[in-house]
TITORRO-454645 format. One record per residue: residue number from 1; residue in three letters; chain; x, y, z of N, C-alpha, C in turn. Coordinates in steps of 0.02 Angstrom, whole numbers, always signed. Atoms other than C-alpha are relative to their C-alpha. Example, Ala and Ser with C-alpha at 12.3 -4.5 7.8 and 13.67 -1.06 7.14 Angstrom:
# residues 2
<1, ala, A, <+45, -59, +0>, <+615, -225, +390>, <+45, +60, +0>>;
<2, ser, A, <-42, -59, -3>, <+684, -53, +357>, <-39, +55, +37>>;
This chain:
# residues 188
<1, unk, A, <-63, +30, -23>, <-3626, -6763, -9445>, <-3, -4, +77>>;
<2, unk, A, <-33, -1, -71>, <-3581, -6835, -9262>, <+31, -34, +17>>;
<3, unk, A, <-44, +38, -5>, <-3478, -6905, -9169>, <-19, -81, -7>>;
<4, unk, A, <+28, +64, -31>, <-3580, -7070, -9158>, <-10, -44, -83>>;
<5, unk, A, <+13, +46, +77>, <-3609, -7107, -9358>, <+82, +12, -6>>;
<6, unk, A, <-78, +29, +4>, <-3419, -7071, -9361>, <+40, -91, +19>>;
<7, unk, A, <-30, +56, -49>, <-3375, -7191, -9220>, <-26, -82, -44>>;
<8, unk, A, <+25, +48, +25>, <-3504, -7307, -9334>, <+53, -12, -63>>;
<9, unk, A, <-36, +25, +84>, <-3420, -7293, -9506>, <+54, -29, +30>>;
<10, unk, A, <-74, +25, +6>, <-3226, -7312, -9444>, <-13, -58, +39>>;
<11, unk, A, <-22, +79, -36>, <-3276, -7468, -9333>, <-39, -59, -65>>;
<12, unk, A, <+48, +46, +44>, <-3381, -7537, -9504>, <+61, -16, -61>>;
<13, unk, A, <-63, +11, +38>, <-3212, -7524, -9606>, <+42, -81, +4>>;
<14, unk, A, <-27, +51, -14>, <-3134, -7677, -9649>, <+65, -5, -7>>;
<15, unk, A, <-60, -21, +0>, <-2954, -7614, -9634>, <+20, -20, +68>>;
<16, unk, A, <-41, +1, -58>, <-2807, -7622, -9504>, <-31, +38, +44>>;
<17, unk, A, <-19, -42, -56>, <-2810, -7527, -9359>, <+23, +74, +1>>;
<18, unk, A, <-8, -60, +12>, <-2706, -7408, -9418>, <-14, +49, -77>>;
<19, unk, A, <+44, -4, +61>, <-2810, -7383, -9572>, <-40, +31, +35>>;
<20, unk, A, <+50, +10, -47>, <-2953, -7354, -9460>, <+19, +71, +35>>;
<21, unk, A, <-30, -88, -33>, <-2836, -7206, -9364>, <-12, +54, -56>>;
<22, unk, A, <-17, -63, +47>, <-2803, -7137, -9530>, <-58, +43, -19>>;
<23, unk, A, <+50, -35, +29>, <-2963, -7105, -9583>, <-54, +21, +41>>;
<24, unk, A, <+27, -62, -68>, <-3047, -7058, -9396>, <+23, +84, +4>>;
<25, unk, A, <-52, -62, +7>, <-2906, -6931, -9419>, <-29, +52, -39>>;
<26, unk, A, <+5, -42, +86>, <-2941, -6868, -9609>, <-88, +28, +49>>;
<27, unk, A, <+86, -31, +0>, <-3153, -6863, -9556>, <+7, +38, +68>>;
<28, unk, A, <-5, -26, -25>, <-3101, -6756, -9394>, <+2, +52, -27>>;
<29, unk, A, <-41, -24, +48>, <-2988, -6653, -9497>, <-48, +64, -24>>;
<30, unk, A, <+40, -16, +33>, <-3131, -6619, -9607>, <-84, +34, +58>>;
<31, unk, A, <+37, -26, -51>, <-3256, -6594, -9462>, <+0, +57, +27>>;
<32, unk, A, <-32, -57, -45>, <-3151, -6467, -9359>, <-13, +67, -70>>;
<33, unk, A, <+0, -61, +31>, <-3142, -6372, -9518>, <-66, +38, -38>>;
<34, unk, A, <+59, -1, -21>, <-3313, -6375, -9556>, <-49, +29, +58>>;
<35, unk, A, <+28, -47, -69>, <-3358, -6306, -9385>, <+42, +61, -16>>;
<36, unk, A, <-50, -70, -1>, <-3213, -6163, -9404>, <-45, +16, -63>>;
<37, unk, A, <+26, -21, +62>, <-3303, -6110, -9572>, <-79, +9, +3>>;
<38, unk, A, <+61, +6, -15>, <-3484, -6132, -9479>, <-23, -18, -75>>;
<39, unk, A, <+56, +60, +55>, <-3532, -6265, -9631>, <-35, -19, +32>>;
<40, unk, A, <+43, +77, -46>, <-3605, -6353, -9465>, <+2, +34, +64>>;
<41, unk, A, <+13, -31, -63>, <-3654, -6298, -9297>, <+27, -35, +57>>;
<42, unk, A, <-19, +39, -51>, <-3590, -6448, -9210>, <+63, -15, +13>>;
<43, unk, A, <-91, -5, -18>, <-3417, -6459, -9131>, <-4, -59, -17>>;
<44, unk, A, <-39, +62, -4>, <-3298, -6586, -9154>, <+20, -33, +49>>;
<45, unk, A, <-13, +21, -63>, <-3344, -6702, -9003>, <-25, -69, -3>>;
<46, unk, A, <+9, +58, +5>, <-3381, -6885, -8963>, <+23, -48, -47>>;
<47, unk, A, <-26, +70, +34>, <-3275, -6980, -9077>, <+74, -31, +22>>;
<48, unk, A, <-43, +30, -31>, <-3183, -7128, -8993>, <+64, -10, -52>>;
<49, unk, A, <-79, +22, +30>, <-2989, -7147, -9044>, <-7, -61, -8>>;
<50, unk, A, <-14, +87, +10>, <-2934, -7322, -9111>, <+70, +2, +7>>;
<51, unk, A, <-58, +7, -20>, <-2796, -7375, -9037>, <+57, -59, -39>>;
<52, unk, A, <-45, +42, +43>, <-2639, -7453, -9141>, <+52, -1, +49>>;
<53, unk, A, <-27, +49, -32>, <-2532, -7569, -9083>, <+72, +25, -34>>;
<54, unk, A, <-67, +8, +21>, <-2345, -7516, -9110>, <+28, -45, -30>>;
<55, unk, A, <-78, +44, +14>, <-2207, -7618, -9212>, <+44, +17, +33>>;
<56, unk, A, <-29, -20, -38>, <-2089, -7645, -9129>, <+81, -1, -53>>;
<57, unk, A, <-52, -6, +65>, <-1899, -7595, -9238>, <+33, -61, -1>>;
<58, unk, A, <-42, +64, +3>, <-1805, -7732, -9293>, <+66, +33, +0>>;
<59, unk, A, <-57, -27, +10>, <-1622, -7678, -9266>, <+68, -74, -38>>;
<60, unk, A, <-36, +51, +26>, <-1483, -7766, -9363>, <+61, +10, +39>>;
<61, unk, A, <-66, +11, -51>, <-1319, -7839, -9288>, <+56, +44, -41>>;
<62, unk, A, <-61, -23, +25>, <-1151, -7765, -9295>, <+16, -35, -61>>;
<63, unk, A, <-6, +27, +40>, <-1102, -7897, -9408>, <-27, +14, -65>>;
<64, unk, A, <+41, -5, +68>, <-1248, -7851, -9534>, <+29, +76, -14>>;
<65, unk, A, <-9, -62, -5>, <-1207, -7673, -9509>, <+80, +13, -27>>;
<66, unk, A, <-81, -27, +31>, <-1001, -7686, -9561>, <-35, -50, -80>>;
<67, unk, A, <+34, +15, +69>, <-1099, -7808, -9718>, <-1, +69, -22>>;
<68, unk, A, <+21, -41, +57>, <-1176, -7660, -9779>, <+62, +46, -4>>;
<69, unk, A, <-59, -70, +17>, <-1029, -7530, -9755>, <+55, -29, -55>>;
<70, unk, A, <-42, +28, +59>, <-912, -7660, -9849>, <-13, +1, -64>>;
<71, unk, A, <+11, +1, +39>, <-1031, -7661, -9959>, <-2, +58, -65>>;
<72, unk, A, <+11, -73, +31>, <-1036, -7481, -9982>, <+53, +15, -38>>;
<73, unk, A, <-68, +9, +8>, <-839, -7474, -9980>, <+0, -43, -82>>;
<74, unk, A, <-37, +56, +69>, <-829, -7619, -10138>, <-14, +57, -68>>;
<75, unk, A, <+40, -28, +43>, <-958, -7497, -10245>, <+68, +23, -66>>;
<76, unk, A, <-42, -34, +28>, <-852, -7450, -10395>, <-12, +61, -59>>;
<77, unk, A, <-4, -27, +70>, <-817, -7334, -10539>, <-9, +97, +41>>;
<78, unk, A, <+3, -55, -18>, <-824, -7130, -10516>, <-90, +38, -15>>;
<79, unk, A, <+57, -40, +41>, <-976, -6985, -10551>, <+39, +23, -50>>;
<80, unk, A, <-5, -37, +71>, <-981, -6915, -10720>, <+20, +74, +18>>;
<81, unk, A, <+5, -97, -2>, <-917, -6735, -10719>, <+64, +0, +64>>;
<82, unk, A, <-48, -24, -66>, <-807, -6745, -10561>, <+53, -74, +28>>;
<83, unk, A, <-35, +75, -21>, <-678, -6865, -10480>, <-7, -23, +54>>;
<84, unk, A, <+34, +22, -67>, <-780, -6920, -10335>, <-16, -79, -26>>;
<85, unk, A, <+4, +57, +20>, <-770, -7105, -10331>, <-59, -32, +42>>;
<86, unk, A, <+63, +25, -49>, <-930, -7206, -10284>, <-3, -26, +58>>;
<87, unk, A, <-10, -5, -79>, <-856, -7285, -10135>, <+5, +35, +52>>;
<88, unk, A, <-8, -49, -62>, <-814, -7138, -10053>, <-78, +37, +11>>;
<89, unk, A, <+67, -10, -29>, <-974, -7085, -10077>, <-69, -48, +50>>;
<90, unk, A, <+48, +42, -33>, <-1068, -7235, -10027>, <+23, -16, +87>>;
<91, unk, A, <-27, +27, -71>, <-951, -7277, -9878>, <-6, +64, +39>>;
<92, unk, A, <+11, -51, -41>, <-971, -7095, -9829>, <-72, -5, +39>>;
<93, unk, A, <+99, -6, -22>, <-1185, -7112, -9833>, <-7, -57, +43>>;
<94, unk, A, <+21, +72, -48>, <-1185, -7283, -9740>, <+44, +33, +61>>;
<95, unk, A, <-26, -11, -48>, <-1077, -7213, -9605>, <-9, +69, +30>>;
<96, unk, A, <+59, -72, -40>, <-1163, -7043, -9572>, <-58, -28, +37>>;
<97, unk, A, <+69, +46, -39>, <-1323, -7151, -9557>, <+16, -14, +77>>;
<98, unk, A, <+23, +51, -59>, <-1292, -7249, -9427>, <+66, +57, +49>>;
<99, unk, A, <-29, -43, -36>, <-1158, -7123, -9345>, <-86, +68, +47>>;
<100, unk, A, <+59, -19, -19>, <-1296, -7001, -9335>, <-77, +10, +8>>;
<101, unk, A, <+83, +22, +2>, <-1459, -7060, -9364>, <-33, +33, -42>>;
<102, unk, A, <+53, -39, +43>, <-1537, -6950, -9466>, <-47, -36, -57>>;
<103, unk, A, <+29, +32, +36>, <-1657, -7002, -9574>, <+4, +25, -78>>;
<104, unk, A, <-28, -15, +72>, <-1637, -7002, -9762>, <+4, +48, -37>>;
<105, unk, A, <-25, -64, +39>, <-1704, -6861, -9834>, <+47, +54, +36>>;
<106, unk, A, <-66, -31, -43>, <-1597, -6755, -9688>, <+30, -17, -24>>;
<107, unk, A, <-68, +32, +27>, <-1451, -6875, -9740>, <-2, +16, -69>>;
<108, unk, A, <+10, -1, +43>, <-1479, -6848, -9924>, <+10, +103, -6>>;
<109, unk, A, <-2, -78, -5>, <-1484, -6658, -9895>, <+53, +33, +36>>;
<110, unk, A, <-44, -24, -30>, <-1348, -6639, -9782>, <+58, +53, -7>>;
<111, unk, A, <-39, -74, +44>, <-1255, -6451, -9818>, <+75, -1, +59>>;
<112, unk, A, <-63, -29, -22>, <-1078, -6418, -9802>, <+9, +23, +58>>;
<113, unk, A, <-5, -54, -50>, <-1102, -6286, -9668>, <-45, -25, +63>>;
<114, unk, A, <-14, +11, -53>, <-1160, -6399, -9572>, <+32, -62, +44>>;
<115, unk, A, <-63, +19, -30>, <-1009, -6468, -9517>, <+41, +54, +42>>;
<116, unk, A, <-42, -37, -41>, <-913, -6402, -9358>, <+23, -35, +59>>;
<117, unk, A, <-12, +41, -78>, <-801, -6449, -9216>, <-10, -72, +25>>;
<118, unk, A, <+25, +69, -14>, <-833, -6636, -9246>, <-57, -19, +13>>;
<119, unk, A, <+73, +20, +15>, <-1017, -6621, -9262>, <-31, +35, -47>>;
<120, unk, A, <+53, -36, +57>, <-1138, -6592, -9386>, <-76, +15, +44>>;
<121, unk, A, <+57, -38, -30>, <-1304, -6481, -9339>, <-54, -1, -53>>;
<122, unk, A, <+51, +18, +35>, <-1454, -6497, -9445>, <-61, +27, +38>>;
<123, unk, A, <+47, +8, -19>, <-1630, -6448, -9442>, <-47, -53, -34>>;
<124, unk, A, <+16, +60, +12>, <-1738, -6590, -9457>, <-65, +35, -47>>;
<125, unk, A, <+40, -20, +43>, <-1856, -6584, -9604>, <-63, -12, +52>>;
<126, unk, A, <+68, +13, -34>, <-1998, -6682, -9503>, <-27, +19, +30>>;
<127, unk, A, <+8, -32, -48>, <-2000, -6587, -9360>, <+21, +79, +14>>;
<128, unk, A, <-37, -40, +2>, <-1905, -6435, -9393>, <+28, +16, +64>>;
<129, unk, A, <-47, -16, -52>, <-1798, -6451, -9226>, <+56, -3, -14>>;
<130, unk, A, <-66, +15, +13>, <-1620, -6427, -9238>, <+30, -51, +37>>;
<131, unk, A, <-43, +52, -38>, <-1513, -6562, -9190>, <+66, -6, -14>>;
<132, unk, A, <-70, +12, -5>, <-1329, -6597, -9169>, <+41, -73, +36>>;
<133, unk, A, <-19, +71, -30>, <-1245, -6747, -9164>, <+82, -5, -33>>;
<134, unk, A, <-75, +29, +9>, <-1039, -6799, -9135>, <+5, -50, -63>>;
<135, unk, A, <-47, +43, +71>, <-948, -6882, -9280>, <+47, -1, +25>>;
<136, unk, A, <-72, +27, -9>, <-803, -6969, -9284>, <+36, +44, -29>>;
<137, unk, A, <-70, -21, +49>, <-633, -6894, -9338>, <-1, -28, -95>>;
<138, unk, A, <+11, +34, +65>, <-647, -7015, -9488>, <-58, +41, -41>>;
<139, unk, A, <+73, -18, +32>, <-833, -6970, -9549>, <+39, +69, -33>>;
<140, unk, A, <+16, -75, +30>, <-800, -6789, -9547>, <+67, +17, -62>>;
<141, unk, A, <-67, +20, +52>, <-624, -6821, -9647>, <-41, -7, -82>>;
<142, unk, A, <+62, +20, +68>, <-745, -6905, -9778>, <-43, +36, -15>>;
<143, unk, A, <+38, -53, +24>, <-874, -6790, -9788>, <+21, +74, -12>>;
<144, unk, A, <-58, -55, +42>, <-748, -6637, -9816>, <+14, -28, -59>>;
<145, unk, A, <-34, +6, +93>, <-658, -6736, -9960>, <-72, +7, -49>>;
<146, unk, A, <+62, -24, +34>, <-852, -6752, -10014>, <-27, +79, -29>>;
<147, unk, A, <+43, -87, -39>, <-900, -6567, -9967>, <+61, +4, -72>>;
<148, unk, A, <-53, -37, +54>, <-719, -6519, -10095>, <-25, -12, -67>>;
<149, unk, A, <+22, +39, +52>, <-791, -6614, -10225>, <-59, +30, -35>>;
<150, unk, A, <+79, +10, +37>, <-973, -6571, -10227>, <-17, +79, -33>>;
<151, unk, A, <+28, -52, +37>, <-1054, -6431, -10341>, <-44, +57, +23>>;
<152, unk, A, <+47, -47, -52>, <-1176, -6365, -10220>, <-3, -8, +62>>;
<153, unk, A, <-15, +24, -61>, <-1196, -6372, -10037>, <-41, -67, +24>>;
<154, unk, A, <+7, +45, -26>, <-1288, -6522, -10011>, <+72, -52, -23>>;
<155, unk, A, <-77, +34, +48>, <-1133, -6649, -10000>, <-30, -68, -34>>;
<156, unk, A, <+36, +29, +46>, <-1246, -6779, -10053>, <-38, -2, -56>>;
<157, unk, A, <+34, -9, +66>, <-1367, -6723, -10149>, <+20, +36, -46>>;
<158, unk, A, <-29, -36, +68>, <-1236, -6633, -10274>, <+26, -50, -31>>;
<159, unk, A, <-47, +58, +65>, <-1179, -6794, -10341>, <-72, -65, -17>>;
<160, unk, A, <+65, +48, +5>, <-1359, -6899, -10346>, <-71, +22, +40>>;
<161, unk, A, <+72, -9, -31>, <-1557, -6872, -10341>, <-9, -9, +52>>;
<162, unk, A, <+18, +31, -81>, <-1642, -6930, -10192>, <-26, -82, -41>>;
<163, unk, A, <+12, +64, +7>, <-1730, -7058, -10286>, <+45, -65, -21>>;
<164, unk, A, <-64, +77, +29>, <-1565, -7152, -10368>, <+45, +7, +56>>;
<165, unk, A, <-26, +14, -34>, <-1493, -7119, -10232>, <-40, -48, +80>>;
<166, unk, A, <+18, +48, -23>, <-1601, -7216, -10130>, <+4, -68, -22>>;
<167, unk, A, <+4, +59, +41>, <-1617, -7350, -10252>, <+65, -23, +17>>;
<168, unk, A, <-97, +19, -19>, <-1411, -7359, -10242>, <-14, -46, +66>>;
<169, unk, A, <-1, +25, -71>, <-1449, -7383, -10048>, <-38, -80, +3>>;
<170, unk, A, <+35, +68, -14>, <-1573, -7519, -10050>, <+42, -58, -32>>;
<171, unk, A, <-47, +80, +33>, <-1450, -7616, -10188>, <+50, -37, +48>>;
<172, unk, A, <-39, +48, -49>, <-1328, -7618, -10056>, <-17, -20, +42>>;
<173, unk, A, <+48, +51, -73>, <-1436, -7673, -9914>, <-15, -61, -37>>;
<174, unk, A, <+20, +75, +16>, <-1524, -7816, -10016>, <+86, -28, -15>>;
<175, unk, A, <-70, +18, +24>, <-1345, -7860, -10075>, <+44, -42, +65>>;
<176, unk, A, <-35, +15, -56>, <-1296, -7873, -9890>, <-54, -39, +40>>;
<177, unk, A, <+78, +63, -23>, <-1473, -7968, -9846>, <-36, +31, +40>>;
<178, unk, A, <-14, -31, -67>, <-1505, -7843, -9728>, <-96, +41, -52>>;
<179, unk, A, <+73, -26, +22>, <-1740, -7791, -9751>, <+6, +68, +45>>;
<180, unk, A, <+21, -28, -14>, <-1818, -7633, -9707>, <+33, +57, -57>>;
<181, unk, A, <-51, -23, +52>, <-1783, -7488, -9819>, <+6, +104, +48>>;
<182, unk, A, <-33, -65, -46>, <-1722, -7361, -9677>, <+80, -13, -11>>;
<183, unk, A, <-77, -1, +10>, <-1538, -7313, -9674>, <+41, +25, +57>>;
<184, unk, A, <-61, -18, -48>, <-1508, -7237, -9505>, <-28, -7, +51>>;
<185, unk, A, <+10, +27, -82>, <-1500, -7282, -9337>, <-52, -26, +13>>;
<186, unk, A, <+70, +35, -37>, <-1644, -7295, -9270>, <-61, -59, -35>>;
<187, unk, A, <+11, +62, +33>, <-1697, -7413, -9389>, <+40, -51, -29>>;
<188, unk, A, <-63, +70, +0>, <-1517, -7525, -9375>, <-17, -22, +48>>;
């Protein structure tokens, strides 16, 4: 192994770019640990990075953005077992999103306790940093009547999976015309 039949294979790949990262990455990965385990005598040195080219986010307009919440709002009928009606749930999850950004499974996991003082606090699955972010008067109104409602402490995920409850999400985005299948902020 060196760095130089590396540098050969990932530039002989007929993939993206960031295809090309992924798997410089993985055969490092595998390298480094390989040296830590002395399988191999030779460090993990000389193999050039491939550089990927950012996307850049597409953000959607206000306009698209009260689409989907109306859309959330129309949703009808209740959950089985409890009298939590699907609008309030959906108009709650579309307006956490984009209130505080979090990203889905966070949003999808979001516990009771943490709600305070007009913000909710969270540690972030991806990163495990805590973060805290202001809510409206409204939101947190809604996610209490949620929170009274729900069975366990996630206030979402006590009334729907992650996976149907994604699915839910994307119906009302395509519904509202509105691509990508993020739900908060930083990808509105």
């Amino acid at each position: 192994i060196s760095g130089e039949r590396i540098n050969k294979w990932v530039t002989s790949l007929p993939f993206t770019d960031q295809t090309k990262s992924n798997n410089r990455r993985m055969a490092m990965t595998l390298w480094k640990w390989a040296f830590e385990s002395s399988l191999t005598s030779k460090p993990p040195r000389g193999v050039l990075s491939v550089r990927v080219r950012r996307v850049a986010t597409v953000a959607w307009t206000r306009a698209q953005l009260y689409e989907a919440v109306n859309g959330a709002d129309a949703v009808r009928g209740t959950f089985r077992g409890t009298q939590c009606k699907r609008a309030l749930f959906w108009g709650t999850m579309f307006r956490c999103a984009y209130e505080t950004g979090f990203r889905f499974a966070d949003l999808h996991e979001l516990p009771v306790s943490s709600l305070e003082g007009g913000c909710t606090t969270i540690t972030v699955n991806k990163t495990g940093q805590p973060i805290t972010r202001p809510i409206t008067p409204d939101l947190e109104r809604r996610l209490l009547e949620l929170a009274s409602m729900a069975k366990k402490e996630g206030i979402f995920s006590s009334f729907m999976n992650r996976k149907n409850t994604y699915k839910g999400a994307r119906k009302i985005l395509d519904a509202a015309g509105l691509k990508g299948s993020k739900i908060g902020r930083a990808h509105v």
